[in-house]
C-alpha angles and dihedrals in degrees: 000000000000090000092049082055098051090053085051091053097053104045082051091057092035084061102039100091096043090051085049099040111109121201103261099238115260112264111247103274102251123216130269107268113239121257122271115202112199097245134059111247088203087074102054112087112289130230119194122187150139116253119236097173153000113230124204132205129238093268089055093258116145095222107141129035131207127239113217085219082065106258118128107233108208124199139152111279094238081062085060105098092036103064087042089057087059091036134032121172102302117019130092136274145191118215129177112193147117113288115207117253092230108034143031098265124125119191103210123231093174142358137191140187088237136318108295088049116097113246124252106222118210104227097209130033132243115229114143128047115257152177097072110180130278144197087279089058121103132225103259124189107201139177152169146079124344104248092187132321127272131244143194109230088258085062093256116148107249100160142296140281116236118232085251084060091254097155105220109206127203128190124257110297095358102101102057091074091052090051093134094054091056093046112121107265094028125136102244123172111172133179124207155109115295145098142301119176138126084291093058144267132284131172130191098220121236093162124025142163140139090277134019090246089056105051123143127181116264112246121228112247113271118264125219106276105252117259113263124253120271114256120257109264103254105262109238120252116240 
């Protein structure tokens, strides 16, 4: 009897602070800590302006702005409704980026509202021109003066931007032959497929030419002429 107690007396101890233990309360869930990018934005060139427009692609993505001193600011579309938020028409902007060796085109790496204000870093670069149309897209005439011509990020020519902000879009290696049509000042009228909504308007053209009565379709750029056949081998004379 006494061992079987003595059992008893010790489960009961073995248990006691189980029994007792009272889950310790969750700590406050903290916030996600903000990103930190291993470079400081505030290094690379700087680019300050004052934004005249935002500019769309033919698939309706917000994806270049416009600097009233005249350079074309690139960025990924999803940057779009950030760098509004720090800029609207009219109002300044910072921007550090690469500028194109050829053409007044900046591919932007960061951007602020002014100085004291913290950097917004764009995560992935721009490089190539998107948004081409697609089967939601609808057939757009448009026409009018040349505002500036249009560039991919790398400085190539790809088309103009109308005085009204329409964004006219050429294929790769297309636009460089219709050069005096994409001059500032120039008579453009263009048909394609694109977009034209409260963002803006932008067509992929398919006709173009100074007035609607004088389009013409847009050639493809021209590929490298295919390498000859090789001669037949010389029969030998018997």
């Amino acid at each position: 009897m006494r061992a079987m107690a003595g059992l008893a007396l010790a489960l009961i101890l073995g248990a006691g602070p189980a029994l007792a233990q009272v889950p310790a309360p969750a700590a406050p869930a903290s916030p996600p800590p903000r990103a930190h990018f291993w470079f400081d934005p505030t290094q690379l060139p700087a680019f300050t302006g004052t934004v005249e427009r935002y500019l769309v692609n033919p698939a309706g993505e917000t994806d270049a702005l416009m600097f009233r001193e005249g350079p074309q600011v690139v960025f990924p579309p999803d940057m779009a409704a950030a760098v509004r938020r720090a800029a609207e028409p009219g109002q300044p902007l910072i921007v550090w980026g690469i500028r194109a060796r050829q053409a007044p085109v900046i591919t932007m790496l960061a951007f602020a509202a002014s100085q004291e204000a913290e950097p917004g870093v764009v995560e992935r670069f721009y490089w190539r021109l998107g948004g081409a149309p697609s089967e939601r897209s609808q057939a757009l005439s448009v026409s009018g003066t040349v505002k500036a011509p249009y560039f991919a990020p790398q400085g190539q020519l790809a088309g103009a931007v109308l005085e009204d902000g329409t964004v006219v879009v050429l294929p790769p290696g297309a636009a460089e032959p219709l050069r005096a049509l994409l001059r500032a000042g120039a008579r453009l009228a263009a048909e394609g497929r694109g977009f034209a909504g409260e963002a803006g308007r932008a067509l992929a053209a398919e006709r173009i030419g100074e007035t609607a009565e004088a389009l013409r379709p847009v050639q493809p750029a021209e590929t490298p002429a295919s390498s000859p056949p090789p001669a037949p081998a010389a029969q030998p004379q018997r």
